[in-house]
C-alpha positions in Angstrom: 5.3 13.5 40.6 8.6 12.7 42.9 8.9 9.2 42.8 8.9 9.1 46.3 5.1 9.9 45.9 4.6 7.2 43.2 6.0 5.1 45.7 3.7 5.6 48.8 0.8 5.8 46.0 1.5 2.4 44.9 2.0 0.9 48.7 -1.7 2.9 49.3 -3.5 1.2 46.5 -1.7 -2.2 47.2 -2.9 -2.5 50.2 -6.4 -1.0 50.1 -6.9 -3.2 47.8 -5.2 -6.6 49.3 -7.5 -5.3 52.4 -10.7 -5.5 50.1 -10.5 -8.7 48.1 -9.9 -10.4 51.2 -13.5 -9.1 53.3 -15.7 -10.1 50.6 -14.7 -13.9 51.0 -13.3 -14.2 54.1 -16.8 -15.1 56.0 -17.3 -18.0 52.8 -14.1 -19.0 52.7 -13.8 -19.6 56.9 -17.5 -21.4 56.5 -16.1 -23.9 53.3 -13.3 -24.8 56.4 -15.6 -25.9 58.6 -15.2 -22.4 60.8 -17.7 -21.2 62.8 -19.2 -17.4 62.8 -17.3 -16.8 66.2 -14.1 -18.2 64.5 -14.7 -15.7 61.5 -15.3 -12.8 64.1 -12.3 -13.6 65.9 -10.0 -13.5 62.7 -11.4 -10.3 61.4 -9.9 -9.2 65.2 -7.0 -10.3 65.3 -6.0 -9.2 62.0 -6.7 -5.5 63.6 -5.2 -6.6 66.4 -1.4 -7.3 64.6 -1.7 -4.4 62.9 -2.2 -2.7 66.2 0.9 -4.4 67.7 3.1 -3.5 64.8 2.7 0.1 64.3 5.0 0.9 67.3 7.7 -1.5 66.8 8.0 -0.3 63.1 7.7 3.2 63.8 10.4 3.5 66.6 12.4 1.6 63.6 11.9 3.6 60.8 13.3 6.5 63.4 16.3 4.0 64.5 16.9 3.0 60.6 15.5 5.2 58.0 12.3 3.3 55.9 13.1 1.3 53.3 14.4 -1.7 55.9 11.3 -1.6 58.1 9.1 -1.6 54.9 10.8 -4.5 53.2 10.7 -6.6 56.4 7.0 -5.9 57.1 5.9 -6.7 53.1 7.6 -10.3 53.7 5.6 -10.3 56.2 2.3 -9.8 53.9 4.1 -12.1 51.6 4.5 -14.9 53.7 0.7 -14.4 55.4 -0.7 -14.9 51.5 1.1 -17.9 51.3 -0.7 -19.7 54.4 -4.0 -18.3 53.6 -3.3 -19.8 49.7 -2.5 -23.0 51.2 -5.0 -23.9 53.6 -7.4 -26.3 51.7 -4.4 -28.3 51.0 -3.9 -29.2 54.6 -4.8 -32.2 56.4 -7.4 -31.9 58.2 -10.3 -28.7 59.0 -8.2 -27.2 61.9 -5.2 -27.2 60.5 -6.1 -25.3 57.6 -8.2 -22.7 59.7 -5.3 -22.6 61.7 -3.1 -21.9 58.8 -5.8 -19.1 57.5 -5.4 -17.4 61.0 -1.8 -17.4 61.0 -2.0 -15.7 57.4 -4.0 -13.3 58.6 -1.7 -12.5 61.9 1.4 -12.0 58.9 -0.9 -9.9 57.0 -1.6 -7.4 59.9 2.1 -7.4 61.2 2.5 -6.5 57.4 -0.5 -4.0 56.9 1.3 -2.0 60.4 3.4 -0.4 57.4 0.7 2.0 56.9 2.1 4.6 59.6 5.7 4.6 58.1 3.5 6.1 54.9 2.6 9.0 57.4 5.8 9.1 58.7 8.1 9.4 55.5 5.8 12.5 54.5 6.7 14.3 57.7 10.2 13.6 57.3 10.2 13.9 53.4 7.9 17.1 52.9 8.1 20.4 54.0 5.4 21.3 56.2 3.5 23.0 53.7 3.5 20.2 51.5 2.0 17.7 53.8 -1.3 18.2 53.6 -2.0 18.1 50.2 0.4 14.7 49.6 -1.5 12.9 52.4 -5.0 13.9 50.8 -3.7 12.6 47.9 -2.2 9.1 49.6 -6.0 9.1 51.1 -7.2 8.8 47.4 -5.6 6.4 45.9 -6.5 4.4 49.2 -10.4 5.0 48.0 -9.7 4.3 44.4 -8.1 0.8 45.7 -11.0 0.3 47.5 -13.8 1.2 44.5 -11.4 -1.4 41.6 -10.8 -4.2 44.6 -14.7 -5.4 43.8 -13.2 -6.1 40.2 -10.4 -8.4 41.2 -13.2 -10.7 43.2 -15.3 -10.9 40.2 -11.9 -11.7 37.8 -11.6 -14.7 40.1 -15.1 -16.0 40.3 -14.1 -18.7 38.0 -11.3 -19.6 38.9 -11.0 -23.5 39.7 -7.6 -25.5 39.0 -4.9 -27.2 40.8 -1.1 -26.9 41.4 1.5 -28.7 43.0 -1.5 -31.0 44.8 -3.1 -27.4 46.1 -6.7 -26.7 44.9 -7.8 -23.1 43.6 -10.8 -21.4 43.4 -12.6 -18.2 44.1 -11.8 -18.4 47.8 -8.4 -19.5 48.2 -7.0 -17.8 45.1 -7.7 -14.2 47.2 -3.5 -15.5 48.9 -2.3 -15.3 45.6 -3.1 -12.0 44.2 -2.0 -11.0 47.9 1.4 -12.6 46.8 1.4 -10.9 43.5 0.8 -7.5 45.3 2.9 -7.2 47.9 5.7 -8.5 46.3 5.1 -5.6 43.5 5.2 -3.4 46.3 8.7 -4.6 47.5 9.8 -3.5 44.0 8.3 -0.3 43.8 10.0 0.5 47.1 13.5 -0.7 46.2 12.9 1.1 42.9 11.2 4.2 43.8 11.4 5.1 47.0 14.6 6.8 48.3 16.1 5.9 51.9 16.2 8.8 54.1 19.1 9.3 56.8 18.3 7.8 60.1 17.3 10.2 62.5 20.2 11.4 64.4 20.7 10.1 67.9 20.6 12.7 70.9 23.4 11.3 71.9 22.5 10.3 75.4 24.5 7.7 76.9 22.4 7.8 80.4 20.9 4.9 80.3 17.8 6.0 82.3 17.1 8.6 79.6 16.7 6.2 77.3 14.0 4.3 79.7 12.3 7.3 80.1 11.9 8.0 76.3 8.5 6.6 75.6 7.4 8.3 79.1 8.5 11.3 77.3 6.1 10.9 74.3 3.1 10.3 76.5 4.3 13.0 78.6 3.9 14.9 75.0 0.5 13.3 74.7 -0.7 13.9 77.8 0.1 17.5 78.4 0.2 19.1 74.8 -3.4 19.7 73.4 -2.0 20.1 70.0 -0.4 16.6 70.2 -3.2 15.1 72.0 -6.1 15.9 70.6 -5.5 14.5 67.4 -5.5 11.2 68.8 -8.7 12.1 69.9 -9.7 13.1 66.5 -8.2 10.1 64.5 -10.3 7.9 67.2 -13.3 9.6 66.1 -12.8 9.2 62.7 -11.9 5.6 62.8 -15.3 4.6 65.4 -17.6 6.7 63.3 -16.3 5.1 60.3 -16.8 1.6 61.4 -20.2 3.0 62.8 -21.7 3.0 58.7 -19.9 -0.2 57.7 -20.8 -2.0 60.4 -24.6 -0.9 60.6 -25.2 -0.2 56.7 -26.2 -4.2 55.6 -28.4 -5.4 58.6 -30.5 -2.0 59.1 -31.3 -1.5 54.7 -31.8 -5.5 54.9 -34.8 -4.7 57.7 -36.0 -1.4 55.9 -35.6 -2.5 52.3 -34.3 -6.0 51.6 -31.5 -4.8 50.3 -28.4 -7.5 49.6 -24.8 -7.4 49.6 -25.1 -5.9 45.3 -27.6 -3.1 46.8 -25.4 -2.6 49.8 -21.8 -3.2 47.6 -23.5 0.2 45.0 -23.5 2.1 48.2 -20.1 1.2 49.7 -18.9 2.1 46.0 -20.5 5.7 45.9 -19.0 6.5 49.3 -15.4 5.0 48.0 -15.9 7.7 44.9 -17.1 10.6 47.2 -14.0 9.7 49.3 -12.0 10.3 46.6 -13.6 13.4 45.7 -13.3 14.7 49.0 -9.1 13.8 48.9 -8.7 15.6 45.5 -10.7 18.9 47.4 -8.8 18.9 50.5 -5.6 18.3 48.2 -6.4 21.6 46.3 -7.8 23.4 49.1 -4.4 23.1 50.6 -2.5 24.2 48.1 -4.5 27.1 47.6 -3.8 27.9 50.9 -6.7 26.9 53.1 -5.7 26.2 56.2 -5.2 23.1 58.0 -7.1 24.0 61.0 -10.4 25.3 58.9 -10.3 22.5 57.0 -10.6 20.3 60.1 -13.3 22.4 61.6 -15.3 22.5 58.2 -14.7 18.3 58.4 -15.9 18.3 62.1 -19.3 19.8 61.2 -20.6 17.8 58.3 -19.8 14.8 60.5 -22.1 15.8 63.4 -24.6 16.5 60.8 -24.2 13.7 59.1 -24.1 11.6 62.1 -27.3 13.3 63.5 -29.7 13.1 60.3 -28.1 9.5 60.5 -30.3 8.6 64.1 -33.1 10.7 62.6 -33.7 9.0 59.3 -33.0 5.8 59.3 -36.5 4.4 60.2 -38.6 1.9 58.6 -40.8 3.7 56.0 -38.4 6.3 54.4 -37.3 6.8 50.8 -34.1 5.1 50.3 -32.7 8.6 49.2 -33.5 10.2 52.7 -31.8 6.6 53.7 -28.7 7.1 51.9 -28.2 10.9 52.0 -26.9 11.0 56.2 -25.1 8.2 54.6 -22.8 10.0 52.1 -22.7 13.5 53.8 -20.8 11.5 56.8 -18.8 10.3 54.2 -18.0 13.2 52.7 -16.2 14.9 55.4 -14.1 12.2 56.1 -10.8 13.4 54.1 -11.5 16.7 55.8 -10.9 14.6 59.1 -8.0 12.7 57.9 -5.5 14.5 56.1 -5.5 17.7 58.1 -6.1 16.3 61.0 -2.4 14.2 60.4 -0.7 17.5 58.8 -1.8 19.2 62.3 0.2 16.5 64.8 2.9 16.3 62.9 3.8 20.2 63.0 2.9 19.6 66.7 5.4 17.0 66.4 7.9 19.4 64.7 7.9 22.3 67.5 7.7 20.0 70.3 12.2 19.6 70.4 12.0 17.2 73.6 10.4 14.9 70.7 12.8 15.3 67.9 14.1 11.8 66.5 10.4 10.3 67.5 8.2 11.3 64.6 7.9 7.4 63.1 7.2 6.8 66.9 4.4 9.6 67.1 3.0 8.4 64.0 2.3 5.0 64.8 1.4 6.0 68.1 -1.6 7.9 66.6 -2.4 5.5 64.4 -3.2 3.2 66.7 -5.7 5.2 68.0 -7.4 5.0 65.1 -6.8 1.5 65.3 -8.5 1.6 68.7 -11.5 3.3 67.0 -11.5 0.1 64.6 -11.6 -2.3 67.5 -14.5 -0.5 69.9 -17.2 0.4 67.6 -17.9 -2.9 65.8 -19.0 -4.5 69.4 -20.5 -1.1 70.9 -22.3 -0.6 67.7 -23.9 -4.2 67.8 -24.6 -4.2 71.2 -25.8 -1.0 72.1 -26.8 1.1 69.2 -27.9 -0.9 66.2 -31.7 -2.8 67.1 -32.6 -6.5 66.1 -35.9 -6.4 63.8 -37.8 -7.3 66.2 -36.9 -4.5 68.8 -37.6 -2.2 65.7 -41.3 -3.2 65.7 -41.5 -3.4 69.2 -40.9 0.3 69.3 -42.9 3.4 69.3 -40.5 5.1 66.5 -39.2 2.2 64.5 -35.8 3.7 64.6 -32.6 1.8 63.8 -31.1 2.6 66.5 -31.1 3.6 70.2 -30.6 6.8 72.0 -26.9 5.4 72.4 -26.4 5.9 68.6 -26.1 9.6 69.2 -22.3 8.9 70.7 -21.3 9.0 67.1 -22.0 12.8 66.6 -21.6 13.7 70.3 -18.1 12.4 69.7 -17.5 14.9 66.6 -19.0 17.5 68.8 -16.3 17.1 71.9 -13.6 16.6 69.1 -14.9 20.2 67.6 -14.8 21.8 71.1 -11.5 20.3 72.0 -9.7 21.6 68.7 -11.5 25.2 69.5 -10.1 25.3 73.2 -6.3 24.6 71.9 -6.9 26.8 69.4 -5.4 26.5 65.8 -1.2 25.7 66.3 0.8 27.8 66.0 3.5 28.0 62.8 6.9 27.9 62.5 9.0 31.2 62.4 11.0 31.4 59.2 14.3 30.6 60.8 12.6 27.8 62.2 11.3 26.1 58.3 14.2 24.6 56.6 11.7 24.7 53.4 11.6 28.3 53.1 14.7 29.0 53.5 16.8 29.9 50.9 19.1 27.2 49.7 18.1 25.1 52.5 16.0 22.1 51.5 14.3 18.8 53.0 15.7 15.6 51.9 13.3 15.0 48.8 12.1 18.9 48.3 14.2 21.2 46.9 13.9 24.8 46.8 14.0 26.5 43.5 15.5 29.9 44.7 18.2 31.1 42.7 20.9 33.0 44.8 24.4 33.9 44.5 27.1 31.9 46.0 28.2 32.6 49.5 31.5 33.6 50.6 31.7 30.0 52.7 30.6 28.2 49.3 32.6 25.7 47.4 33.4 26.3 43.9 30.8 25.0 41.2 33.5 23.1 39.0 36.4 22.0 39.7 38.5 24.3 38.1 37.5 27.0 39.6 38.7 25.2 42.9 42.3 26.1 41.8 41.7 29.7 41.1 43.6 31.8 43.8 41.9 31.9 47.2 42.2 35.8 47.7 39.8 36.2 45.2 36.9 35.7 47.5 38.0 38.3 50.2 39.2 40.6 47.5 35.1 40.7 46.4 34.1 41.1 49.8 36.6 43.9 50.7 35.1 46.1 47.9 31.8 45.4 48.7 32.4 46.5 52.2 34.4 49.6 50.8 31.9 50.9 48.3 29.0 50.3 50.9 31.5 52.6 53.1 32.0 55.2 50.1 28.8 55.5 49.2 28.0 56.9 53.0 30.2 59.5 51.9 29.9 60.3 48.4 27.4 60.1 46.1 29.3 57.7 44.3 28.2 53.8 44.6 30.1 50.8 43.0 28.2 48.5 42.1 30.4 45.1 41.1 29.6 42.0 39.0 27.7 39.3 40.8 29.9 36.2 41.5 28.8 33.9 39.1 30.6 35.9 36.9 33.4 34.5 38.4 31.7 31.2 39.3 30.9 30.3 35.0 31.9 26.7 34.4 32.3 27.7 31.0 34.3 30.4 31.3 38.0 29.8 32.3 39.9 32.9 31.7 42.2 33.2 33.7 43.8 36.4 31.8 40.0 38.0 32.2 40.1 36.7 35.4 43.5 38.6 36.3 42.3 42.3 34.5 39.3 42.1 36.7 40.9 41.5 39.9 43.2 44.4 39.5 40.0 46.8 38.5 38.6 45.8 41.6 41.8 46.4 43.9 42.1 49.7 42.3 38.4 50.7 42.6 38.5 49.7 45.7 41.8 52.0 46.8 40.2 54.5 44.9 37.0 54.5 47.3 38.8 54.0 50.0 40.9 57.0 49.6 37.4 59.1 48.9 35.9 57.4 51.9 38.4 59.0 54.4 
């Protein structure tokens, strides 16, 4: 594995799993404050909120900086927002220690905007053919973060001590293993994860040019389907998403009872079919399955999963006809993610008005999906998901109203929109540095084996004070015996030049004999030629 990949691994499963050991407590740990539900509602928001913020002003730094600066400043960030939410109960008074949770959880988001410069590094890192598969595989450590954090939560059940006058237990002791984490992290990427070069700057010293750069990217948006309908797509994922979590506990408390263990065993299955589904559409792409098939195949098990979710979920069925819709929908999420990312960013790639704004682009799509994260909690409450009593007041004793069917309607217009721009297209060979030979990305490098060009440098350094002739002396009696053979049936065929190019072999008298075979050989072919 590059260690650039064992980096962005461990930042994945750090912060899926700082993400999960906080929602289990938070509502508790907000009620032992003194908070009210509406207080607890609006930090969940404006968590999602920061993060929402952050994304831009991150990415357009990772393009200004490289990654490692933007990274480092945004884990102190996460840092810092563990501290206040550790510290809270030792405050004065009720509101000051809510206020002091809030504030932790405004650091954390700021912090958790770090996800797109994961997305971001790929595309810059990885050759285009690589990107799919390292991004599936990002998504699954991000799952397996989320099926261990339920671990963590009970490792601190019985937790109860103080230090320094500030009391621990269960609730509050959540800051300090988000401490612990993100300060791992900070190591991991000081460690691990190499700094690329800053993008190069366009050079521009017009200063309305560089107003007009962010009109340029929504220009992009706007007017490229290939760019803009994967912020459709990411939307989608993200509401639909948000659509099961948010609806899962109250409708299988009205049909079966069921409690946060009951609904905590489902979550858990859909975490390990998540993974599964990362570790297919990581093969799947290296065998050599496309991108755009993989979305497609993605698009349709969500509409069908989405669809049998409206039809079965109705007081009186099995739980297994309740669960199925459940983890079908799940299921084709990683065939929504990964290629749906792998897809913009070659958009990205052949669109050259928006070269030195892929951290930008990134963050800009993800917080579409950010958008997704914000809208459906609300529209899903409001307008989909019935009270119990409206389920026995109807004729069906559905879940959920006709307005539920958004959810697969969504994954429909995302399915015709991809079909009307049509699968991308790719990039010539002359256009992939990856393929070429010789050529490489800044953390992939190709493993072709080719002769040194006339242009190249010497491999060692003695070499470099061998006598400079000797190159165009090669050349000259490749041309001439290319010329002879048009002529005679005679063809020269000369030693490669790493004959000449062997650290180990320093010759110089070899060296000599050779160069006058060759200057004879080639007079001799010369002469035949004429």
């Amino acid at each position: 594995m590059e260690p650039f990949v064992f980096a962005l691994a461990t930042l994945s499963l750090a912060d899926s799993i700082s993400f999960m050991i906080v929602t289990p407590s938070l509502a508790f740990y907000i009620t032992s404050l003194g908070g009210s539900q509406d207080f607890y509602g609006f930090v969940l928001a404006i968590y999602s909120f920061m993060s929402f913020c952050g994304k831009p002003i991150l990415g357009r730094w990772s393009d200004a900086s490289s990654f490692n600066a933007p990274y480092m400043a945004s884990i102190s960030l996460s840092v810092l927002g563990g501290v206040f939410y550790t510290i809270a109960p030792a405050l004065a008074d009720n509101r000051s220690a809510l206020a002091s949770v809030a504030l932790g959880r405004i650091l954390g988001g700021l912090g958790r905007a770090n996800s797109a410069l994961g997305f971001a590094y790929v595309v810059r890192a990885c050759p285009t053919n690589q990107r799919t598969s390292i991004t599936a595989l990002l998504g699954g450590v991000q799952m397996v973060g989320m099926a261990i954090a339920p671990l963590f939560s009970a490792f601190l059940s019985g937790v109860k001590f103080s230090f320094l006058g500030v009391p621990f237990d269960n609730l509050n002791s959540v800051g300090l293993l988000l401490v612990a984490f993100n300060l791992a992290s900070q190591v991991v990427v000081y460690l691990f994860l190499p700094d690329l070069p800053a993008v190069e700057d366009k050079g521009s010293d017009d200063e309305g040019d560089k107003e007009s750069e962010w009109l340029t990217m929504f220009r992009c948006i706007l007017t490229k389907p290939h760019i803009g309908v994967p912020f459709f797509t990411i939307f989608t994922f993200n509401f639909n998403f948000q659509f099961i979590e948010t609806a899962l506990a109250p409708a299988s408390f009205d049909m079966f009872e069921w409690g946060p263990v009951e609904v905590s065993y489902v979550l858990g299955v859909m975490a390990v079919l998540l993974f599964v589904g990362m570790a297919s559409v990581h093969k799947l792409s290296q065998s050599g399955v496309s991108d755009f098939k993989l979305l497609v195949f993605g698009l349709f098990g969500n509409t069908i999963g989405y669809l049998l979710l409206y039809m079965m979920w109705h007081r009186g069925v099995h739980y297994l006809a309740f669960i199925s819709p459940v983890f079908l929908g799940a299921g084709s999420f990683p065939f929504l993610g990964a290629p749906n990312r792998s897809l913009f960013s070659e958009a990205v790639d052949l669109a050259p008005e928006l070269s030195g704004f892929e951290g930008t682009m990134q963050a800009l799509l993800s917080m579409s999906s950010s958008i997704g994260g914000f809208v459906s909690p609300s529209v899903i409450t409001h307008y989909c998901l019935r009270t119990p009593e409206e389920v026995s007041s109807s004729n069906d004793g559905k879940e959920f109203t006709p307005v539920a069917l958004l959810s697969p309607l969504l994954s429909i217009l995302v399915l015709i929109a991809i079909f009307v721009a049509g699968a991308p297209e790719k990039k010539s060979a002359a256009m992939e540095p990856a393929e070429i030979s010789g050529v490489d990305t800044p953390l992939f490098h190709t493993n072709v084996t080719r002769r040194l060009s006339d242009g190249d440098a010497p491999s060692d350094p003695v070499s470099s004070h061998r006598p400079n002739k000797r190159r165009s002396l090669i050349q000259t009696a490749r041309s001439a015996s290319l010329r002879g053979s048009m002529f005679t049936p005679m063809t020269l065929i000369l030693p490669d030049d790493e004959v000449y190019e062997d650290d180990n072999n320093h010759d110089y008298g070899t060296y000599e004999r050779n160069k006058s075979m060759l200057i004879k050989t080639r007079n001799e072919i010369l002469v035949d030629g004429r």
